[in-house]
N, C-alpha and C positions, 0 to 999 in steps of 0.2 A: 504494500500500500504506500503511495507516495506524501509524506507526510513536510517536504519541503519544497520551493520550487525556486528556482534560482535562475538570475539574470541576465544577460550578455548586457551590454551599454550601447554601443556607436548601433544607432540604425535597430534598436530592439526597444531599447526607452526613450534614445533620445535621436532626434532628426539630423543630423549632420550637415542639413543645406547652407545656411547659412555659414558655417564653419567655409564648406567649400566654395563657396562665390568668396567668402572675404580671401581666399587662398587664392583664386583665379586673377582678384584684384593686385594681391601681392606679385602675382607671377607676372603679372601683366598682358593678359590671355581675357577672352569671354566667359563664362558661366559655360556657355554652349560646347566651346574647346574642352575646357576642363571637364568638365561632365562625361563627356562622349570620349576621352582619353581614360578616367578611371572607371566608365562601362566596359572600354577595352578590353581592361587588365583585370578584370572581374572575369570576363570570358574567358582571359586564358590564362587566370589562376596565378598573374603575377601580382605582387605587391602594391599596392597603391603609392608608393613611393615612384615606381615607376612611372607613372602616372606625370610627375612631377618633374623627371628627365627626359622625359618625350618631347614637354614644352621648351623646359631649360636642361642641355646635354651635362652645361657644368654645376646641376643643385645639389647643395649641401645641406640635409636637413637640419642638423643642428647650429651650423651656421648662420642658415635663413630666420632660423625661429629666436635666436640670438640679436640679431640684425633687428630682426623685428621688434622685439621687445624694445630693443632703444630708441626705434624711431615713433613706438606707438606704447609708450610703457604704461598708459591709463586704460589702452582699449583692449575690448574682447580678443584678438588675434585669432588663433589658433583652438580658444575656448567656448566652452557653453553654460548657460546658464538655463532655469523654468522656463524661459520662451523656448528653449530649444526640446522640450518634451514634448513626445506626440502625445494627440489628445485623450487615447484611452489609457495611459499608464496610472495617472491619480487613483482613477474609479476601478480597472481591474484588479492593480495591485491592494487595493482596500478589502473588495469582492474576495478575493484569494485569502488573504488575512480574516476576514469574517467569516468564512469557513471553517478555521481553521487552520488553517497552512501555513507553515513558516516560510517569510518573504525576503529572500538575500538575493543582495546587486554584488555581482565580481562578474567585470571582465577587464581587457587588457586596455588601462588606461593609465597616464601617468599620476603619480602622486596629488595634482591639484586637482587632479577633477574627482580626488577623493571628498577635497573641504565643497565644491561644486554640489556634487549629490546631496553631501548630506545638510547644506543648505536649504535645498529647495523641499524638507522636511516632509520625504515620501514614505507611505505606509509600508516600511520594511523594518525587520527585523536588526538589521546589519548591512554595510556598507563594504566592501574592498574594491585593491586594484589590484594587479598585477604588478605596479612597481614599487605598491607598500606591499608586498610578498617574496617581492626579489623573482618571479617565475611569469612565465606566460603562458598563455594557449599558444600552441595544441599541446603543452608541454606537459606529462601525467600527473606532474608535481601542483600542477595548476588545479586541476580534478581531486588531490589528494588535500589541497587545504581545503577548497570547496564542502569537503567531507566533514574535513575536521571541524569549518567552524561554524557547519551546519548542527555536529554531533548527531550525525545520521549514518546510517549506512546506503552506500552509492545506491543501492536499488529504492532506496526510500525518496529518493531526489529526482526532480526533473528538469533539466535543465536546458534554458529555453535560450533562442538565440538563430541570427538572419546567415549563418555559415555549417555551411558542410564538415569543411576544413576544420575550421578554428573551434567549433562548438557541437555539434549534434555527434559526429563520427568520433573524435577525441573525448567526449562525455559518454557514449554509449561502450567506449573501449573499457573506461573505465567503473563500467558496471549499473551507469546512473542511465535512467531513462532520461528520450530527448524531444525537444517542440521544436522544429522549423519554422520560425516566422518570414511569411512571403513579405517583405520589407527592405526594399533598400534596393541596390543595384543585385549586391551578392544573394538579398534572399531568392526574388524574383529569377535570378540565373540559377542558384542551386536547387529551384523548387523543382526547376524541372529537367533536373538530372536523375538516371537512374538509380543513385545511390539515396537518393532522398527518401527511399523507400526504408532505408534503416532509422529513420525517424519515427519516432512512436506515433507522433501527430504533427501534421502540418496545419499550419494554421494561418489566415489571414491578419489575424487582428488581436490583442489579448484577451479580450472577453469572450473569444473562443476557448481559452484554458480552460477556464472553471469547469463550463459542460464536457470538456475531453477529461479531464479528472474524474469525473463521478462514473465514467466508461472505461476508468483504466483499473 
């Protein structure tokens, strides 16, 4: 019985758009370029970084994002904040929690968009990232704290999230059941891969959770 259900971040809770138009702006490129370059690289499974040498051969990301802070050290950059949450994440992750269920946010984000989350004071249990853990997806180590600071065992967890790669297939390894949300460039490209069938449930939208739990 699945008595946890746990979150991916970029593109599962939170929208990414605006992140990447301010990124197109930086690069100096359209929305339209940018967009249609890391749809690219979603289809063929490389790095979204790449994405980002396509337009500029010589980008440095930690240099850029470096760069950036000095010339824009009051603004968003690279960050998110509540406007950037899609709009079923308040009411499902609530719905989930009034169940019953215990509600944790871990995916692979850096340390500030740990104080980001837990600012925007959403009905979860607990909070991580991946660079307050030292680990990342698809890394097992990643699944294994998952576990621990669920205090569940992996078949009791569900863990939800818009990638094959990074989340469904590396959480199912790891013993935990998995939701595919069609969301994002990567959900929509991996939903309809044949591997997507190792997903316990696919799913549109989060308020599809609830009713696939009470069927699991």
């Amino acid at each position: 019985m699945i008595k946890a259900v746990v979150f991916d971040v970029g593109e599962t809770l939170i929208d990414e758009t605006r992140i990447w138009s301010r990124w197109a702006d930086r690069l100096g490129v359209s929305v339209f370029v940018l967009m249609g370059a890391l749809g690219g690289m979603a289809a063929l499974d490389r790095p979204h970084g790449d994405a980002f040498r396509l337009v500029r051969p010589d980008f440095d990301l930690g240099a850029e994002e470096a760069a950036w802070e000095r010339d824009d050290p009051g603004g968003m950059r690279n960050r998110f904040d509540a406007d950037d949450l899609y709009p079923d994440v308040r009411e499902a992750l609530a719905a989930l929690r009034a169940a019953g269920y215990q509600v944790i946010i871990a995916g692979n984000q850096p340390r500030r968009a740990y104080d980001a989350l837990v600012a925007m004071d959403l009905p979860a249990d607990s909070v991580h990232t991946s660079e307050g853990w030292d680990v990342a997806k698809p890394d097992p180590g990643f699944f294994a704290k998952v576990a621990a600071v669920a205090g569940r065992e992996p078949a009791e967890i569900l863990y939800v999230g818009d990638r094959l790669d990074n989340d469904v297939l590396p959480a199912g390894r790891a013993g935990m059941r998995t939701a595919l949300l069609r969301r994002g460039p990567w959900g929509y490209l991996h939903a309809e891969r044949p591997q997507a069938e190792a997903a316990d449930v696919i799913v549109d939208d989060l308020h599809a959770l609830l009713p696939a739990l009470r069927l699991m």
